[in-house]
N, C-alpha and C positions, 0 to 999 in steps of 0.2 A: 928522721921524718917517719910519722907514721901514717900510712894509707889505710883510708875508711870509705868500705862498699856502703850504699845507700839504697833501698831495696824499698817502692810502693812508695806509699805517699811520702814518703822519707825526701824519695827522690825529685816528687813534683815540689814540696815545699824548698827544699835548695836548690832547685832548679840542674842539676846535675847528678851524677849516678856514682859519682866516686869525687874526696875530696882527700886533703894531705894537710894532718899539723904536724906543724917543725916543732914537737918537744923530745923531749930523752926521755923519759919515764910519767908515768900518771897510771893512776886507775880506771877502771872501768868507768867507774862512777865518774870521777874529774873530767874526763872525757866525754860524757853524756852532759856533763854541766857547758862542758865548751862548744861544745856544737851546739848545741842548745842556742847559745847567746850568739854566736858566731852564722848561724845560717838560721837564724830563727827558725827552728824546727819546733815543733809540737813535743807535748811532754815524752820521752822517750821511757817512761815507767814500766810500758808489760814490753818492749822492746828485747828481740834475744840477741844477745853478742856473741861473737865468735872471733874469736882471735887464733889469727891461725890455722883456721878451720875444725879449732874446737871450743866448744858453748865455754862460757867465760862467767862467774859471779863477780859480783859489782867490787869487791877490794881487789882481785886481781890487777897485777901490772903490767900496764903494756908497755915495751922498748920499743927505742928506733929502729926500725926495719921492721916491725911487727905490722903485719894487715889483719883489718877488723871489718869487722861485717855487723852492721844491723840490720837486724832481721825483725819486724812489725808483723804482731798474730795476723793470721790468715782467715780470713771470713768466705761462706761457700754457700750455697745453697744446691 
């Protein structure tokens, strides 16, 4: 199982601030396709990953017992 933090509008479109997929292995990328479809989230494209709690490019793999974090750019004035 791997646990995924949901961080800003991430979190208002699933309605929740952390979610869990039961897989063994995937990438970055397959991961951003599953949530995707799975919690109808908005395109996850400039979205930063962290696995781990360290930034992640999109072929890396995540295992079970891996925690990830998306992180959506910060806008400020």
């Amino acid at each position: 199982m791997i646990k995924v933090f949901l961080f800003a509008h991430l979190q208002e479109s699933a309605g929740r601030q952390e979610v869990t997929v039961d897989q063994g292995e995937l990438t970055v990328k397959e991961l951003k396709e599953r949530l995707m479809d799975d919690f109808h989230l908005p395109s996850l494209d400039g979205v930063m990953v962290a696995v781990n709690e360290q930034y992640s490019v999109e072929d890396e793999v995540i295992s079970s017992g891996d925690v990830v974090a998306l992180i959506p750019p910060v806008s400020g004035g």
